[in-house]
Structures are given as structure tokens and as C-alpha cells.
N, C-alpha and C positions, 0 to 999 in steps of 0.2 A: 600481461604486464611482466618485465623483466626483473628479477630479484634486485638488481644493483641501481634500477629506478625506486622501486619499492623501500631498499634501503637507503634513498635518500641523494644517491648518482643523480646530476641532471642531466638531461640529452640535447644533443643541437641537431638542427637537420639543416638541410641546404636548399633551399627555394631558387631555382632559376627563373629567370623572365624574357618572356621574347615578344617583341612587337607583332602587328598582325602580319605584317610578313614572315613570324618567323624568325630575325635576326635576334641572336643573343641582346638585351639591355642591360644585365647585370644579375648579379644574385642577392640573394638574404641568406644571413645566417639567424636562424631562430631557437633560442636555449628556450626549453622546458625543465621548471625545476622541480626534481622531485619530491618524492613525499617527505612530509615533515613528522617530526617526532610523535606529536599528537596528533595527526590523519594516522599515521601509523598504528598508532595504540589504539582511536577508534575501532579502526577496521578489525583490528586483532580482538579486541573488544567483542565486537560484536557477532565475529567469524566463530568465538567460543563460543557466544550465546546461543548463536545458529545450530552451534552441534550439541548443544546440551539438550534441545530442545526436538519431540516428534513433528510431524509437518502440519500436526493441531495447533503448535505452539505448548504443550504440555511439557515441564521441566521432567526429563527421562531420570533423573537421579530420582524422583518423588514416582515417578507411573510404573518403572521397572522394580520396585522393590515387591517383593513376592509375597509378603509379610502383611502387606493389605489387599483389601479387593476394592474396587471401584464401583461405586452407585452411583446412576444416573437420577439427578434431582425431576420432578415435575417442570415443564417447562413454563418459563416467563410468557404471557401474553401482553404483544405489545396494541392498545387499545387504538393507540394513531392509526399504526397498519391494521386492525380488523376493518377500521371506517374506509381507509385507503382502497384494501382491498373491494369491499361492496361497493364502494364507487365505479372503482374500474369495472366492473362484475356487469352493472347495470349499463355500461355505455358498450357493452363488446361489440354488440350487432352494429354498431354505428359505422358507416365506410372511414369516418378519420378517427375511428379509436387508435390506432398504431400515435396518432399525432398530439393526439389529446394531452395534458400536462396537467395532471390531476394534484390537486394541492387542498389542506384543510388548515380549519383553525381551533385551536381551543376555545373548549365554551363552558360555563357552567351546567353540570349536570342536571338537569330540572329535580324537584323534590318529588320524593315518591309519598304517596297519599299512603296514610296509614290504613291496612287491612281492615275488613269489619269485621265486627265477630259475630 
């Protein structure tokens, strides 16, 4: 994109028309108008945000400071995909596993019977 569209220049272009033989029928003229103040500032907006940030999405002014170190927490298990997963797991052998559309529902967890002693 050109800077003086970006700042806000609109363009026109020239559209010719010609029948199926070919003969000229006329043209168009078609104005595109450029960017507006607020698309502007979006963009600007968001073009900082992009460079503030590593390609994790991590804010570089907090990750580059040398002054901490960084601990990786235990990870989240997400229980939907344990089940999702062993579903797929058990259907692999099947010729339409590729097709298969595997979906679940929430349920109540059944009660667990108290230990004996």
C-alpha cells in the first residue's frame, strides 16, 4: 500500500469495457477512498502491539528484562481433550477414522464409594 493512500489520498482507476467483439462501450471511473483516521490509528495501534511482542505473544519489555528469570508453571490438563483424545485412540484401526467427527458431552461425574478401612 502506498503511503499517501495510507494517509488518507483516495485513488481512482479507469475501467474500460468492450463488447464480445471487442469494440470499445465506454469506461468507468472508480475512486477508492483511503484510510480514515481511526483505520489509521487501528493499524498503528496494533503494528506497536506486534513489535512489542515475541512471536509467543509475550510482552518483550517484561521477558527481556534480565533482572528475572522465567519458570515454566506445571501444565493445565484439559479433561474434554483426555476423553476426546481416547475416543479417537480407540477408533484408529477403523478405515473412516480420517472421517469420523468425534464429539462429547458433559456429564456428572459418578460418586466415588468411600475406601474401606
Amino acid at each position: 500500500m502506498s503511503v499517501p493512500v495510507f494517509d488518507g489520498e483516495s485513488t481512482e482507476e479507469l475501467h474500460e469495457h468492450y463488447d464480445p467483439d471487442g469494440n470499445f462501450t465506454g469506461s468507468t471511473v472508480v475512486t477508492r477512498p483511503g484510510w480514515s483516521d481511526d483505520a489509521r490509528a487501528w493499524a498503528l495501534g496494533l503494528a506497536m502491539r506486534e513489535a512489542a511482542q515475541c512471536h509467543r505473544g509475550h510482552d518483550l519489555i517484561e521477558s527481556l528484562d534480565y533482572d528475572f528469570m522465567w519458570k515454566p508453571r506445571l501444565p493445565s490438563v484439559c479433561f474434554a481433550c483426555v476423553a476426546l483424545e481416547a475416543e479417537v485412540k480407540k477408533h484408529e484401526k477403523d478405515p473412516y477414522a480420517r472421517a469420523m467427527l468425534h464429539s462429547f458431552e458433559k456429564v456428572p461425574r459418578p460418586s466415588r464409594k468411600p475406601k474401606a478401612k
